[in-house]
Legacy VTK file of the C-alpha trace (Angstrom):
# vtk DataFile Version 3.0
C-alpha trace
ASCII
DATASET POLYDATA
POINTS 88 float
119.926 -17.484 139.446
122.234 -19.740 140.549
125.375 -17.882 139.290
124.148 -15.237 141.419
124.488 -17.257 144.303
127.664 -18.967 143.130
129.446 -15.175 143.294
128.012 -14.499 146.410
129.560 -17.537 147.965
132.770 -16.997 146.372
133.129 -13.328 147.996
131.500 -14.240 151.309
134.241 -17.496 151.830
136.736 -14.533 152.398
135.265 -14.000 155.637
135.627 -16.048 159.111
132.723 -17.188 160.088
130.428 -17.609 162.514
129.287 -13.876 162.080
126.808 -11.321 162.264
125.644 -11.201 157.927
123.370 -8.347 156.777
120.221 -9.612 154.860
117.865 -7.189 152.864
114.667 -7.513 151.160
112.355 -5.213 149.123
109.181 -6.632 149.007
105.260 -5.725 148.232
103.956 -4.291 152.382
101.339 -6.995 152.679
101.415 -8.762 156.409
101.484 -12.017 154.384
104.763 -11.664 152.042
106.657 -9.561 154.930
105.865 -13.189 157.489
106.899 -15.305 154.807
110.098 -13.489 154.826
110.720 -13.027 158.389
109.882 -16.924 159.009
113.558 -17.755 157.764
114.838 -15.712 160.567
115.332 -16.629 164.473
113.706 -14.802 167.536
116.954 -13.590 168.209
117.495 -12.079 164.956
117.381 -7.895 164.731
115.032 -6.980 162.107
114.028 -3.505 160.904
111.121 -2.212 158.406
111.001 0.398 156.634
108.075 1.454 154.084
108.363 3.252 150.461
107.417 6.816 150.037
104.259 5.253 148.433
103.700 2.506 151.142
103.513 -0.250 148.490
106.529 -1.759 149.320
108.482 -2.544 152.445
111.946 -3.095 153.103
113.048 -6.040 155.599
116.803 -5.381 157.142
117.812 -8.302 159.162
121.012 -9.000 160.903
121.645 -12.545 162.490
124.541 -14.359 163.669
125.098 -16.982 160.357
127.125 -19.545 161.564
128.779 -20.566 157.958
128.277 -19.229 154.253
125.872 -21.928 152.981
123.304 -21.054 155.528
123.521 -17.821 154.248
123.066 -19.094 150.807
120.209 -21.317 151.921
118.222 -18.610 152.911
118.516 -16.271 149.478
117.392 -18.962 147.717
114.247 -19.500 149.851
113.680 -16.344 150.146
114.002 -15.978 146.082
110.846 -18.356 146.234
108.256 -15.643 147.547
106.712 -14.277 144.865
107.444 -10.288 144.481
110.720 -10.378 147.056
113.769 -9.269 145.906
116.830 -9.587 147.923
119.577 -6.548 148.238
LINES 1 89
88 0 1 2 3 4 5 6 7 8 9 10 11 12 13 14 15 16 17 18 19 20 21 22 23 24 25 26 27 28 29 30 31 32 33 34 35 36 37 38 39 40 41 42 43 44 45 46 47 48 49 50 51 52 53 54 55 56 57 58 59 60 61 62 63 64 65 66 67 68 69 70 71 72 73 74 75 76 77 78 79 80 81 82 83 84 85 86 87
């Protein structure tokens, strides 16, 4: 996993930062795994769900002002902790 991270950083470092970044998780629509998620985020963040045709999963679109690329990086990798999340 960390290589996937590693590419990410590379193609993100191209970018000035602070900026608004674009996160976005699938992840099973229980209230417990969709907090777990949304507790990496600020107050201030914008955050949008969206449910499956079926309602078992939920999609979590959040957009926050990141003020460098490893904070960015911190938070797909504890996000990647939650069991059944997986990160767009």
């Amino acid at each position: 996993m960390k290589d996937v991270f590693e590419g990410l950083k590379e193609k993100l470092q191209d970018q000035e930062w602070p900026a608004v970044y674009f996160f976005k998780f699938v992840c099973p629509n229980d209230n417990e795994t969709v907090a777990k998620v949304v507790a990496h985020f600020n107050e201030e963040s914008e955050i949008e769900y969206h449910n499956s045709r079926t309602g078992k999963y939920v999609s979590v679109s959040v957009k926050e002002l990141m003020l460098d690329v490893d904070s960015i990086i911190d938070i797909y990798q504890k996000v990647a902790t939650i069991k059944g999340v997986i990160a767009l």
